[in-house]
Phi, psi and omega in degrees: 000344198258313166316328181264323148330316189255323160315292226300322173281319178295278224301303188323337215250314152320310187301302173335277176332298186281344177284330170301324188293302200307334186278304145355277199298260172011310183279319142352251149346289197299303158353293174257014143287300168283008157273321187297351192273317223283308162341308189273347179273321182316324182254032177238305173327272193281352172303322204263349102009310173232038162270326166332319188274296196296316166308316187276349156290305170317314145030273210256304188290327158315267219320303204292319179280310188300000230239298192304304171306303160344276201319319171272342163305322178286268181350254223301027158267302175252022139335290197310288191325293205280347115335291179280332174259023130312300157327285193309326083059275171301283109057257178325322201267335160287311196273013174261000000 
């Protein structure tokens, strides 16, 4: 019993020792893993940063085209309108 008594701390202490080390490496690693993630994120930040620019030109021109089709869409409505009540128009005015 005095033996196991007197082991019994050393191993424990050995169990100790290597589970600190094994937690070490492990912290370790984990260290550089999340600088290599804080990397991929930095450079995904800027590629898309400087994509930024061309979408808001695709944008601006988009806006510029929907702004332009309105616009001819409008003309050539109310040609048409000013067309048909002209007719109505002659129409009423024969039939007086």
């Amino acid at each position: 019993m005095e033996t196991l008594n007197m082991v019994m701390p050393v191993i424990l202490y050995m169990l100790t020792s290597i589970l600190i080390v094994i937690l070490i490496i492990l912290g370790i690693k984990l260290i550089r893993t999340v600088d290599k993630f804080n990397d991929l994120a930095d450079n995904v930040t800027k590629k898309v940063n400087t994509l930024n620019g061309f979408f808001g030109l695709i944008d601006t021109v988009t806006d510029k085209v929907s702004f332009l089709s309105d616009r001819l869409v409008d003309s050539i409505t109310s040609l048409i309108s000013r067309i048909f009540t002209k007719k109505d128009k002659r129409k009423d005015d024969n039939n007086e």
